[in-house]
MARTOR-488536 format. One line per 3 residues: for each residue x, y, z of N, C-alpha, C. Coordinates in steps of 0.02 Angstrom, whole numbers, plus 50000, padded with zeros to 5 digits. Layout:
X/Y/Z/X/Y/Z/X/Y/Z  ...
//
This chain:
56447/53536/57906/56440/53608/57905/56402/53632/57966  56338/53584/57981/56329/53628/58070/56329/53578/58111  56340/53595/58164/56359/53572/58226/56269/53541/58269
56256/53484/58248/56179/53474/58269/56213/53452/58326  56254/53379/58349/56258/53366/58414/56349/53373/58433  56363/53406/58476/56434/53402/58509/56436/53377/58583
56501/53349/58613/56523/53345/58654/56572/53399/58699  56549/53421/58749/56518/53472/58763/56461/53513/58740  56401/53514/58731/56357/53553/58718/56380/53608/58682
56368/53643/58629/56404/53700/58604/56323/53768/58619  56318/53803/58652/56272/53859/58620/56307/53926/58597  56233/53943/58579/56268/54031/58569/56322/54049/58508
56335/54100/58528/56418/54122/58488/56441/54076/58487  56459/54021/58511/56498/53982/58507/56491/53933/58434  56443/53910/58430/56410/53886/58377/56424/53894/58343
56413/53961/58325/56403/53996/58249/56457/54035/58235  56509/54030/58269/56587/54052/58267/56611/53984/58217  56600/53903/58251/56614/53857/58205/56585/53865/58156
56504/53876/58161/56495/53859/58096/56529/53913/58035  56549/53962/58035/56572/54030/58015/56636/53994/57985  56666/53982/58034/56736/53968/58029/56759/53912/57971
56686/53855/57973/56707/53789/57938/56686/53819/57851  56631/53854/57849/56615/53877/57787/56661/53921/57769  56697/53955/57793/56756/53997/57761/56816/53944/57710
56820/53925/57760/56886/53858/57730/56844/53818/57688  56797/53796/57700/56767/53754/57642/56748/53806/57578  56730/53866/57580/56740/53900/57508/56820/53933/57488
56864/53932/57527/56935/53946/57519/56957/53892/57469  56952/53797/57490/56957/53770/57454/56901/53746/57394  56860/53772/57382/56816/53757/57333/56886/53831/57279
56872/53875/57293/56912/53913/57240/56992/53908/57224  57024/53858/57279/57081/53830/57249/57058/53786/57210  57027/53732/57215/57013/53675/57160/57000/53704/57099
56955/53767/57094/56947/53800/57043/57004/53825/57011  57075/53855/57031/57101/53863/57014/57092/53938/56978  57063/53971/57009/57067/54070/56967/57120/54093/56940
57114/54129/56885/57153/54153/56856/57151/54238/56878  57177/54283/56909/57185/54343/56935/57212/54394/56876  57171/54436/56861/57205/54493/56825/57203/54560/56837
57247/54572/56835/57263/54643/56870/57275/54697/56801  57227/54738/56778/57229/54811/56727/57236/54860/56765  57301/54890/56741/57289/54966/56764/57307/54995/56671
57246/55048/56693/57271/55097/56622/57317/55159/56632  57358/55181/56584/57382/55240/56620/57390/55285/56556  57363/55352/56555/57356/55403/56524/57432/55429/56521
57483/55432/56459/57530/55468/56456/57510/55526/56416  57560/55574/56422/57541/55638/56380/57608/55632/56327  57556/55630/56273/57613/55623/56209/57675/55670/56200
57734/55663/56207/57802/55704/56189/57804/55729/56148  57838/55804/56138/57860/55837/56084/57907/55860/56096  57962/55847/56057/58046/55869/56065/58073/55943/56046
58099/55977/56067/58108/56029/56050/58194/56021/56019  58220/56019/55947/58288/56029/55956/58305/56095/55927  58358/56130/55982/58377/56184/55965/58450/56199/55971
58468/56214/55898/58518/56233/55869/58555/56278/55903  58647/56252/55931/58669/56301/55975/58763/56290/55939  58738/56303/55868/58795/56284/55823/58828/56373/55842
58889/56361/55815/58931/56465/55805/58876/56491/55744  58848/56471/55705/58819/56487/55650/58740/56539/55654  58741/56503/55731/58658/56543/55755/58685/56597/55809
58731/56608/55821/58773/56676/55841/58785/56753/55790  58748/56711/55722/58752/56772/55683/58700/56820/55700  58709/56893/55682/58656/56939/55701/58651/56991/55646
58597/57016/55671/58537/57045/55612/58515/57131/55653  58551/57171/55662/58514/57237/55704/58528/57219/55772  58565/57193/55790/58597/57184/55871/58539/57095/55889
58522/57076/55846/58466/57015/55871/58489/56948/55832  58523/56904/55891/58569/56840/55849/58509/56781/55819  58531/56740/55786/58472/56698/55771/58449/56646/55836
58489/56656/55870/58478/56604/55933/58426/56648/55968  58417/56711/55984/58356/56749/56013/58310/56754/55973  58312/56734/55907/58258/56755/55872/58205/56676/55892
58260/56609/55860/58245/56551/55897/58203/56537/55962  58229/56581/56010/58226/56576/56067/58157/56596/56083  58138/56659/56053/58069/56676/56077/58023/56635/56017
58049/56617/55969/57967/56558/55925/57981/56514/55973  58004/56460/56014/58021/56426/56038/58002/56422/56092  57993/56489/56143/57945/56487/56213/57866/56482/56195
57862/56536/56146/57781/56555/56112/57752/56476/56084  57799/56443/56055/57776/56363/56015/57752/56317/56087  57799/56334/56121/57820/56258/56182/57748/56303/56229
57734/56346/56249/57674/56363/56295/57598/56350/56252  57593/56368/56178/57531/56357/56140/57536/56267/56162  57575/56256/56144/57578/56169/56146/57563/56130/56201
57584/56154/56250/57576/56139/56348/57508/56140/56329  57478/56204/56317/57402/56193/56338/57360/56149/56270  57403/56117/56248/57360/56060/56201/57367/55992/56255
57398/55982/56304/57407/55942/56329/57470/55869/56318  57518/55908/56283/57567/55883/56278/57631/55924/56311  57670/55852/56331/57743/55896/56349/57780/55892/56321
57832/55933/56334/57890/55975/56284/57950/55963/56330  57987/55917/56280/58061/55911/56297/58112/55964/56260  58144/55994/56296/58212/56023/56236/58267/56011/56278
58304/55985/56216/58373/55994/56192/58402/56023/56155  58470/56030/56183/58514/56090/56105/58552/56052/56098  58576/56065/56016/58618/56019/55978/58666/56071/55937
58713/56030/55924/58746/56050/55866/58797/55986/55838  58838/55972/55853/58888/55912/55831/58874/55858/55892  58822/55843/55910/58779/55790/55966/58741/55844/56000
58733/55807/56050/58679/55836/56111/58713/55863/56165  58722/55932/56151/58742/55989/56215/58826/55985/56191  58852/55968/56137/58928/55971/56129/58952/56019/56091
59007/55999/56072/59051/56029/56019/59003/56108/55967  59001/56163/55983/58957/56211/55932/58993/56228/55882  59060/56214/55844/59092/56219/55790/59059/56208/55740
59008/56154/55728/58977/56137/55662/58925/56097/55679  58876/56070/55652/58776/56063/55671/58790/55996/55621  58785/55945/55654/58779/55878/55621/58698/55839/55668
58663/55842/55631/58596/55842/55657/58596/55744/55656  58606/55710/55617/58628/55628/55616/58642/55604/55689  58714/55625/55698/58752/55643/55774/58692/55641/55826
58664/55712/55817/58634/55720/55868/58550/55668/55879  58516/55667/55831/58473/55602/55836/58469/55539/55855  58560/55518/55833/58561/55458/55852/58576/55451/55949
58623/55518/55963/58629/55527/56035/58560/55528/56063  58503/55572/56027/58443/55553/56071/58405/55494/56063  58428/55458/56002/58383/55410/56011/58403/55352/56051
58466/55340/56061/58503/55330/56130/58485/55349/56215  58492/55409/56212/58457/55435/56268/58410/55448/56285  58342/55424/56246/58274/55408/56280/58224/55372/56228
58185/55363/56230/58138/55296/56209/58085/55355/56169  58096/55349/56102/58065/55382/56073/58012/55348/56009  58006/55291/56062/57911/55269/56027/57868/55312/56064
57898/55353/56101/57831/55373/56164/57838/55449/56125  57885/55477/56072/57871/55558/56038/57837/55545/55995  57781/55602/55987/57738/55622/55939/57750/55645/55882
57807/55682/55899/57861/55726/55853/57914/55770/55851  57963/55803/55802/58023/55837/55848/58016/55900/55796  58001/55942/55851/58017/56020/55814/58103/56042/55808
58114/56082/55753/58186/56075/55733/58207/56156/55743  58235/56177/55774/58242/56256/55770/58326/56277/55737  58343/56280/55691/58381/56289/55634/58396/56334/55590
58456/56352/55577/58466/56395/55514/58467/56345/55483  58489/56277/55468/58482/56246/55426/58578/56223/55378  58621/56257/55424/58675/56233/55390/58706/56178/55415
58688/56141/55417/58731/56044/55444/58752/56032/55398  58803/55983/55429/58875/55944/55393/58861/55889/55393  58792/55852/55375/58804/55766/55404/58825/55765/55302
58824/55703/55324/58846/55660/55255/58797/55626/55248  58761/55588/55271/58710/55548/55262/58645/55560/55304  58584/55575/55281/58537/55605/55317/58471/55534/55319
58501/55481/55318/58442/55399/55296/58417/55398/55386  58435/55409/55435/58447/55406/55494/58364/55434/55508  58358/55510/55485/58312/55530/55496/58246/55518/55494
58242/55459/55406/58203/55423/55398/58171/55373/55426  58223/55352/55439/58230/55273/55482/58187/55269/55546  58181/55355/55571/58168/55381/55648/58088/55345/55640
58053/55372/55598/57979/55378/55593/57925/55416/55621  57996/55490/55629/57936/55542/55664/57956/55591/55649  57874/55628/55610/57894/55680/55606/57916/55737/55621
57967/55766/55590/58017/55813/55615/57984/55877/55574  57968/55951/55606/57960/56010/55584/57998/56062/55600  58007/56066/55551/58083/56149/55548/58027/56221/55541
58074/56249/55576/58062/56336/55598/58116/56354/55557  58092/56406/55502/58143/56451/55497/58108/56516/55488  58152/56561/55543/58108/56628/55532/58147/56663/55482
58113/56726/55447/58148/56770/55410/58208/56788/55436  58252/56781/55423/58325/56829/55444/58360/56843/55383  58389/56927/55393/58425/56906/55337/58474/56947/55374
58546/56946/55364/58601/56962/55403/58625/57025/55368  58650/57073/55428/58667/57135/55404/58743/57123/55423  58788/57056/55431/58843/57059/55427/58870/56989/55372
58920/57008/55311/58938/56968/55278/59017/56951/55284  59033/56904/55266/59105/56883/55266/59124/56911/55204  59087/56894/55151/59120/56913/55077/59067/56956/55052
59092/57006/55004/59046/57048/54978/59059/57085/54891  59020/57079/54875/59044/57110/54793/59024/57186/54804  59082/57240/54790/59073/57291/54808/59056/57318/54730
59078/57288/54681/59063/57321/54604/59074/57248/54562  59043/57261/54516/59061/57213/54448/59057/57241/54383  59118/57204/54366/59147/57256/54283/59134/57193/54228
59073/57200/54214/59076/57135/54136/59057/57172/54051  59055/57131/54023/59049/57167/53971/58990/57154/53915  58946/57237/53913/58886/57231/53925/58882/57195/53851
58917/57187/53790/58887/57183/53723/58886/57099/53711  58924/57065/53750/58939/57006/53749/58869/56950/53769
//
């Protein structure tokens, strides 16, 4: 490790450049023999997901005083998703009706779960807000269960000032 006698005389910098040099490599291999084990942590802060699904069936086209249920939707739905931002979560939405962004003839909510649970990794949601009148066609609703997250439905008051069918009188008989 030092240089007491050389050939050529060593002084100075010179010296102590070897000696520098030989103790480097001699602790380089002292910590291979050791053999270290290196671990590398990084932590990383995600911000928990909250799904927004919103209903874009013909059924939320109905209206109430010139105001369809899809605008009524529409504004709980900005007012929910901004209170929520500032909890520190983000807000995904999608609209559904017979899957994700398809067919608006009829609201099969099954369909559309299983398309998202397909299309993104939803151990990382907190939960899925449901914005709905509530008339779906699935047949089997076990799917939802299966998810393991909870799902919360909006339904605001509406009640429709246009009907398909209507009883204009009824004639029964009162003594009976």
């Amino acid at each position: 490790l030092f240089y007491q006698k050389s050939e050529p005389q060593l002084f100075g910098w010179r010296k102590y450049l070897l000696i520098f040099l030989r103790s480097i490599a001699l602790v380089f291999l002292v910590i291979l023999l050791l053999n270290p084990i290196l671990y590398f942590i990084q932590h990383l802060k995600e911000r928990p997901k909250i799904i927004f699904l919103e209903d874009i069936s013909d059924s939320m086209k109905q209206k109430n005083k010139q105001v369809s249920k899809t605008q009524i939707f529409k504004q709980i739905s900005t007012q929910l998703a901004e209170n929520i931002a500032t909890k520190n979560y983000e807000v995904i939405h999608y609209k559904f009706a017979d899957g994700l962004d398809k067919n608006s003839n009829s609201t099969n909510l099954s369909n559309s779960l299983l398309e998202l649970s397909q299309k993104s990794d939803l151990s990382k949601i907190s939960s899925i807000f449901l914005f709905s009148d509530g008339w779906f066609k699935d047949d089997d609703f076990s799917l939802i269960s299966a998810l393991k997250i909870p799902i919360f439905t909006v339904n605001p008051d509406f009640k429709s000032d246009y009907f398909d069918l209507m009883i204009g009188g009824l004639d029964y008989n009162k003594t009976a």
